[in-house]
N, C-alpha and C positions, 0 to 999 in steps of 0.2 A: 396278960399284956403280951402285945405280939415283939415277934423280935425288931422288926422294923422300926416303927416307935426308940424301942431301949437303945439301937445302935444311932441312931441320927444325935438323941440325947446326950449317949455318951461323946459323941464327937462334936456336941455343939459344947461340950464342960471343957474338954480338951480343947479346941480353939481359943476360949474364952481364957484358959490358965497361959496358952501359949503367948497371947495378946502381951498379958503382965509380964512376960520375961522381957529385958533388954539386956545390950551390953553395956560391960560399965563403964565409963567415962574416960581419956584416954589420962594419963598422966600427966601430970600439972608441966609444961618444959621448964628446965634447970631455971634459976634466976639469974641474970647476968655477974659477971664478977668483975665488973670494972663500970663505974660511971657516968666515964667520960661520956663526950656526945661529940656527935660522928664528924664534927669541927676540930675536936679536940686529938683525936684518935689518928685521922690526916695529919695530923703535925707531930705527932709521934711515929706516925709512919714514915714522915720524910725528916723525922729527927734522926731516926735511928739509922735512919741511908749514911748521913756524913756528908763530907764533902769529897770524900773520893781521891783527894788529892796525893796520896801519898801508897796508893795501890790500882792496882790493873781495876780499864774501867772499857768496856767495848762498847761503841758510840756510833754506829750505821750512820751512812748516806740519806739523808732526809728529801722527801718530794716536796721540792715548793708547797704543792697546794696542802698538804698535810701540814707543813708548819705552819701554814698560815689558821687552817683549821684547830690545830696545836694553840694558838697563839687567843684566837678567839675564846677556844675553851677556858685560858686561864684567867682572860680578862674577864669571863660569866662565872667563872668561881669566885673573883674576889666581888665580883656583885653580888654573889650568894645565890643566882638561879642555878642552882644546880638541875635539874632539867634539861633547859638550854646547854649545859655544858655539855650533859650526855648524849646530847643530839648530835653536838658538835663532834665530837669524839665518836661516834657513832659513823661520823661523814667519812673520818678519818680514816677509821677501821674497814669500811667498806674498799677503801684505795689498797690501804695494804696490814689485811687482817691478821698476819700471822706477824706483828711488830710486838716484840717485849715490850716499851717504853708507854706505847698506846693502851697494850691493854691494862699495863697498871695504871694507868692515868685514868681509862675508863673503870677500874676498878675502882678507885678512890673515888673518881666521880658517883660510883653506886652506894658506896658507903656514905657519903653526903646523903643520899637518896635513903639511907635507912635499909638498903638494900643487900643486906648481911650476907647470904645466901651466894647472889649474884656477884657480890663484890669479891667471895674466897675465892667462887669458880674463875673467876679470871684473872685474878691473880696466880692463884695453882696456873693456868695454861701459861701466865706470862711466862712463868716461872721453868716449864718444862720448853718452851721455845729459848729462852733465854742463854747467860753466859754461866750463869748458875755463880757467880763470883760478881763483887765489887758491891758499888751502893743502889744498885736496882734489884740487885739476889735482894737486900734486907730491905727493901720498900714492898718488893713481894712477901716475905716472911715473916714482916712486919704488920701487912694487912691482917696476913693469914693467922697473928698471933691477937689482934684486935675483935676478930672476927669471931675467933674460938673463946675468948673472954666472953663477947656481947650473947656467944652461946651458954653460956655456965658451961664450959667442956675447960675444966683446968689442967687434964693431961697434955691435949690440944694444944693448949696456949706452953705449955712449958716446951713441947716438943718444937713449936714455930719459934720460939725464943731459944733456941738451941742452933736451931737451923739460922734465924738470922745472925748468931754469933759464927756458923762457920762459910758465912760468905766474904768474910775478908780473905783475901791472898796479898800480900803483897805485892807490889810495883817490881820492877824488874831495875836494878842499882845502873845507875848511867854514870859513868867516871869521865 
């Protein structure tokens, strides 16, 4: 038998072994550790804010057309289009992108959306533009602890639940 022949052979066995290997499958992701649905979880987000009333709370200069876009957003979330809200919020964002208040709003709006991922990312940014203090720090920290549930990441969630308890500061005492 010639060598020609026995080498084509043997690398026609070799390919054919090579075919059967694959990689194995990625790991199953964490299973969620919290239930709630992403209606549920916004109200725990803006439960855990407060009412602010009784500590420092920093409050910007708003553009007309923003609150009005503002405005519409809320009235497409109590419809339930969430979508439409993000569009709205979206308008918003494009006037003035680097607004704490907006992008948690559009963050919430993406968590309605199912959009877990999207929703921490802008909350994290609100959160680093932001006062870092009052009831929009725990609306951010808030998300960020909902988000890390919806992940099965329990370290996650206990660390954002830490962080939204030290975003109170107290009010400044007026006599």
């Amino acid at each position: 038998m010639s060598r020609l022949p026995l080498f084509l052979l043997s690398a026609a066995a070799l390919l054919s072994l090579a075919a059967c290997t694959s990689t194995p499958p990625p790991p199953p992701a964490p299973a969620p550790l919290s239930s709630a649905t992403p209606e549920q979880m916004v109200a725990a987000i803006r439960g855990a804010a407060g009412s602010g009333d009784s500590e420092l709370a920093v409050q910007p200069l708003r553009d007309p057309q923003v609150e009005d876009l503002r405005e519409d957003a809320q009235r497409l979330e109590a419809q339930r289009r969430y979508a439409d809200q993000a569009k709205a919020l979206d308008q918003a964002l494009a006037i003035v992108p680097d607004d704490p208040a907006l992008l948690q709003e559009r963050a919430e709006a993406a968590l309605l959306l199912e959009d877990y991922a999207n929703a921490e990312t802008l909350a994290r940014r609100a959160f680093e533009l932001g006062s870092k203090v009052g009831p929009l720090c725990r609306r951010h920290w808030g998300l960020i602890e909902q988000a890390r549930l919806h992940a099965g990441d329990a370290a996650g969630a206990a660390n954002a639940k830490t962080q939204v308890d030290a975003c109170k500061v107290p009010g400044v005492d007026r006599f």
